[in-house]
N, C-alpha and C positions, 0 to 999 in steps of 0.2 A: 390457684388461678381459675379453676372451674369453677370456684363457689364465687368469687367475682364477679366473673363473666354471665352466670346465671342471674345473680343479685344485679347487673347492669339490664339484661334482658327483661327481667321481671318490673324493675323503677322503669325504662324504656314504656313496658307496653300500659304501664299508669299514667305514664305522661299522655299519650296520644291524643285518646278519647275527650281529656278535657283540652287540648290546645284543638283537638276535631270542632267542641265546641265553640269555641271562641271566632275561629273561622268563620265558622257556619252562621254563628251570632253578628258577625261582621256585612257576609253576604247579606242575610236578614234587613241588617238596615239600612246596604245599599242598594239594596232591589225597593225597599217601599220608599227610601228617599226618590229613587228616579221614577217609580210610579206616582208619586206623590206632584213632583216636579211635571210630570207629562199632562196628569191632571188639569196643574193649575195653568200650564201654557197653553191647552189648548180652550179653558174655561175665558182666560183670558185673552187668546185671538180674536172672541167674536167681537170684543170692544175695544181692541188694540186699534190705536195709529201708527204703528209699526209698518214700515214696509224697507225695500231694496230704496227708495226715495231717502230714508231716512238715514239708512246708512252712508247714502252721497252726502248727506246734510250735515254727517260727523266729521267723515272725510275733509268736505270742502269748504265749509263752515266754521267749525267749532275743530278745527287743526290744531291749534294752537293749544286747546286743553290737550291733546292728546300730546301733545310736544312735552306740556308740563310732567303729564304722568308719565311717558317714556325716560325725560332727563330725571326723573328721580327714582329710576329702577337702581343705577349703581350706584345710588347713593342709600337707598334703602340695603342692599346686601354689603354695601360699605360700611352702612352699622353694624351691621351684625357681623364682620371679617375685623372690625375693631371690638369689638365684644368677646369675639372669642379670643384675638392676641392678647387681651388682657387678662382672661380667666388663663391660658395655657401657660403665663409664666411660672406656676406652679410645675408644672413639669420640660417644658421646653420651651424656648425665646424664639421667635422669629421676628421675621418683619412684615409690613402690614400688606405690602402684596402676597407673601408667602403662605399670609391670613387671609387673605382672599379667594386665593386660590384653591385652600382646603376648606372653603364653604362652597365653591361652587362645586368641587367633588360631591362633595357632601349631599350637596341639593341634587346634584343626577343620581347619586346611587340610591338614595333617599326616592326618589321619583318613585321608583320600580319596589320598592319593599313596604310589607306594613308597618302601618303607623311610621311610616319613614327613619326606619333603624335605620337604616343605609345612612343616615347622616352622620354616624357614630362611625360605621366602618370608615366611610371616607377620609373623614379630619383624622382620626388614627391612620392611617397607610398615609395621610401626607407627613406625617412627621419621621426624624429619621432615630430617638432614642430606640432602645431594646427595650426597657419599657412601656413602651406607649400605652400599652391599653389602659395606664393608671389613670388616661383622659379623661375614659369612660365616663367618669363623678363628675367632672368639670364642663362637659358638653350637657351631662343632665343638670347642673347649676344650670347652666344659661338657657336651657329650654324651660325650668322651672320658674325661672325671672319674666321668662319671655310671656308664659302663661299667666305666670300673675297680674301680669301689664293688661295682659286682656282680659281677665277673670275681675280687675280691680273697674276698667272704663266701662266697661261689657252690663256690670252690676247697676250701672247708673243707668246705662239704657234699659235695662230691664225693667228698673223700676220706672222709668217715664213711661214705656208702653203699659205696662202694667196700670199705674196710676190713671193715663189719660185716655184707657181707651178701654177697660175691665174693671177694675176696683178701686174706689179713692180710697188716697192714704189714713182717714179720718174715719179707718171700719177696722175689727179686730182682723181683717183678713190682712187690709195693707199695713197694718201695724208689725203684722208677725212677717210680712214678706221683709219690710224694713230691717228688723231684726234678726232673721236668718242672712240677708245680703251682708250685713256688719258681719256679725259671726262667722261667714263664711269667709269674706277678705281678714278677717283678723287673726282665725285658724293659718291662712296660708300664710302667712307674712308672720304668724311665730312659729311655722317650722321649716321657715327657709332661716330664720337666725338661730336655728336650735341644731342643726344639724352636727355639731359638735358633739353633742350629749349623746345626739340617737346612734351617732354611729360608736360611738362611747358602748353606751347599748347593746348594739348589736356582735361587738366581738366580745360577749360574752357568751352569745348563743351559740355554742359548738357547731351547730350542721351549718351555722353562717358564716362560719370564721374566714374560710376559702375563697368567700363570696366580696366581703367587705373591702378586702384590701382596694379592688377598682372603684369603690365608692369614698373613699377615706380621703381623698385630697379634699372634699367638700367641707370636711371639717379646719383643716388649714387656711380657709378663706376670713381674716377678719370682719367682723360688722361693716367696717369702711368700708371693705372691697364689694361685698354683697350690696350693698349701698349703691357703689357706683355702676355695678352692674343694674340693676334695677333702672339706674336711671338711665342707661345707653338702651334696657329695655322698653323704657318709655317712649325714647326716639324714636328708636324705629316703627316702635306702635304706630305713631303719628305720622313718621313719611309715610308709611304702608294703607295708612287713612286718608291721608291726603292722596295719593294717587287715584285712590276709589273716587274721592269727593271730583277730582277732576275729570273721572270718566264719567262719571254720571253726569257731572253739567256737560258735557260734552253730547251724550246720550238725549241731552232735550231734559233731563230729570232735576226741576227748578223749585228749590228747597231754603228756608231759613237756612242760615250755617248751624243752629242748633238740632234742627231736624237732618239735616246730612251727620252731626256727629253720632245722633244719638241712632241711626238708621245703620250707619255701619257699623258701630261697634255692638251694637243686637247682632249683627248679621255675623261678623267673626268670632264674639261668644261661642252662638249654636256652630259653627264652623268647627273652634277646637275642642268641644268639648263630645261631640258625636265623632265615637273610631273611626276609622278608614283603613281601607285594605290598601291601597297606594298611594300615591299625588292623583295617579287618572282617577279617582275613584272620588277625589275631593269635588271634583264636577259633581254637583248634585245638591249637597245641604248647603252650601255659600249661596247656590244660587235660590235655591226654594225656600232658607232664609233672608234673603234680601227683598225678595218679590212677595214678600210676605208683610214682614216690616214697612217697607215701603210703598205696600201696595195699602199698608193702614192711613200712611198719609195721603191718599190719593193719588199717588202714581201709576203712571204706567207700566206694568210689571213686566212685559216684552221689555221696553225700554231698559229698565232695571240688570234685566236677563245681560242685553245686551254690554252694559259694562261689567256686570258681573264677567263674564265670560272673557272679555276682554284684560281684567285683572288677572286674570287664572293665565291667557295665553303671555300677557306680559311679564309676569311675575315671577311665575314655575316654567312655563315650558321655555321658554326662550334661554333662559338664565342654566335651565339643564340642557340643553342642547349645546351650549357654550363650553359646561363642563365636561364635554365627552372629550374635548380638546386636552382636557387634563388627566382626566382619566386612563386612555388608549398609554399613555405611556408608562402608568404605574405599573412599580415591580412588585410581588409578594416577597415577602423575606420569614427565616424564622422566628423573629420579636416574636413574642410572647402576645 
């Protein structure tokens, strides 16, 4: 029992120093994100049309976008509460308010933890099997879909910034940017349909065996079903774009519809793919990439700010505020 407990103490004080890292690599980039952010707001006041005027002019003017982007808040987390009822039939059936319900936990516990694990505790403690935590695999399916949705639209705007405002595509530089963008959506999209084999794989590896079994339902998902996840991942991709597009015209931010697509989904690329210590903490790269992107197409980047900001307060904080309603009466239990 001593030489256990000693062998837990000794693995303990190896874990530390590198999870210390990690933190600290996290603070790291959200200290120069909001330096970077305070920079460019205050570089951009001296030639901003921004004011308290312009806000009455969202308000009272251009209402009616904001109507649009409000009535598609529960319709955006209504994809994704039917997204997850579909992945959890592998482990338990509910219904699709039931499904809602444990994504707005999800999104308040999420709020407050990094990288928003808290989404994982939540949909687990709303279900009532003993073994729930076998979800675990099937919420990382639908964040991994959700990812590729935007890693797949995100890649397109890349390459138009890239292209039309740094390197044409007809130099070896844009050539090879081309060709790592394919390779890198073709990498993701055959190891979300491979996931079978890896986890195949990986209970062979002894010190994983204990590990595996919460990830092994992802293997259970056929091609069709990945499939149709992917494409519920799409949707929501697109309410979630579509509400930006309507804050921004809202904002005074007057764009082709090709330049609105390709400006937001640059802007939620750098979003998911830079850490984050919480949801507060997401304040910061959504916005210092949008005012960036969109400050190439000649916008007003205060403006930008401004619906940026306004997606964050509609989107996360309100939708988690609602979830505390759910949350305040969950019980702990012994489930596994």
């Amino acid at each position: 029992m001593n030489h256990k407990v000693q062998k837990y103490k000794q693995s303990t004080k190896l874990l530390i120093p590198g999870s210390l890292l990690v933190v600290l690599g996290k603070l790291l980039v959200l200290g120069l994100t909001l330096y970077y952010l305070r920079l460019s707001i205050l570089e951009a006041s001296e030639h901003s049309v921004f004011s308290w005027g312009t806000l009455r002019q969202v308000w009272f003017t251009n209402g009616a976008a904001l109507c649009v982007a409000a009535a598609l808040l529960p319709l955006n987390w209504g994809v994704e509460a039917a997204k997850w009822q579909f992945l959890s039939k592998k482990i338990e059936q509910f219904s699709f308010l039931e499904a809602y319900r444990s994504v707005l936990v999800g999104l308040t516990l999420g709020f407050v933890t990094p990288n928003r694990v808290g989404d994982y505790a939540g949909r687990i403690l709303t279900m009532h099997q003993r073994d729930r935590a076998d979800a675990i695999g099937a919420i990382l399916l639908g964040r991994l879909c959700q990812m590729f949705a935007t890693v797949l639209i995100g890649s397109g705007a890349l390459g138009y910034f890239v292209y039309q405002y740094y390197v044409p595509l007809a130099s070896p530089v844009g050539v090879s940017l081309l060709a790592a963008l394919f390779l890198l959506n073709g990498w993701a999209l055959a190891l979300l349909f491979s996931f079978k084999g890896a986890v195949g794989v990986l209970e062979k590896v002894k010190f994983l065996q204990k590990w595996v079994h919460y990830f092994a339902v992802i293997g259970e998902y056929r091609p069709a079903e990945i499939r149709k996840v992917l494409l519920i991942s799409v949707v929501r991709y697109l309410v979630f774009m579509a509400q930006f597009i309507a804050l921004l015209w809202a904002f005074g931010v007057q764009l082709r519809p090709e330049e609105y697509i390709w400006g937001v989904a640059g802007t939620f690329l750098m979003k998911s793919i830079v850490p984050s210590i919480n949801a507060l903490a997401d304040i910061g790269m959504r916005e210092l990439s949008a005012m960036h992107f969109f400050g190439l197409m000649g916008q007003d980047p205060l403006l930008v700010l401004g619906a940026s900001l306004s997606l964050w307060t509609l989107n996360i904080a309100l939708p988690s505020a609602l979830g505390l309603l759910f949350v305040l009466p969950l019980k702990l239990s012994n489930a596994r």
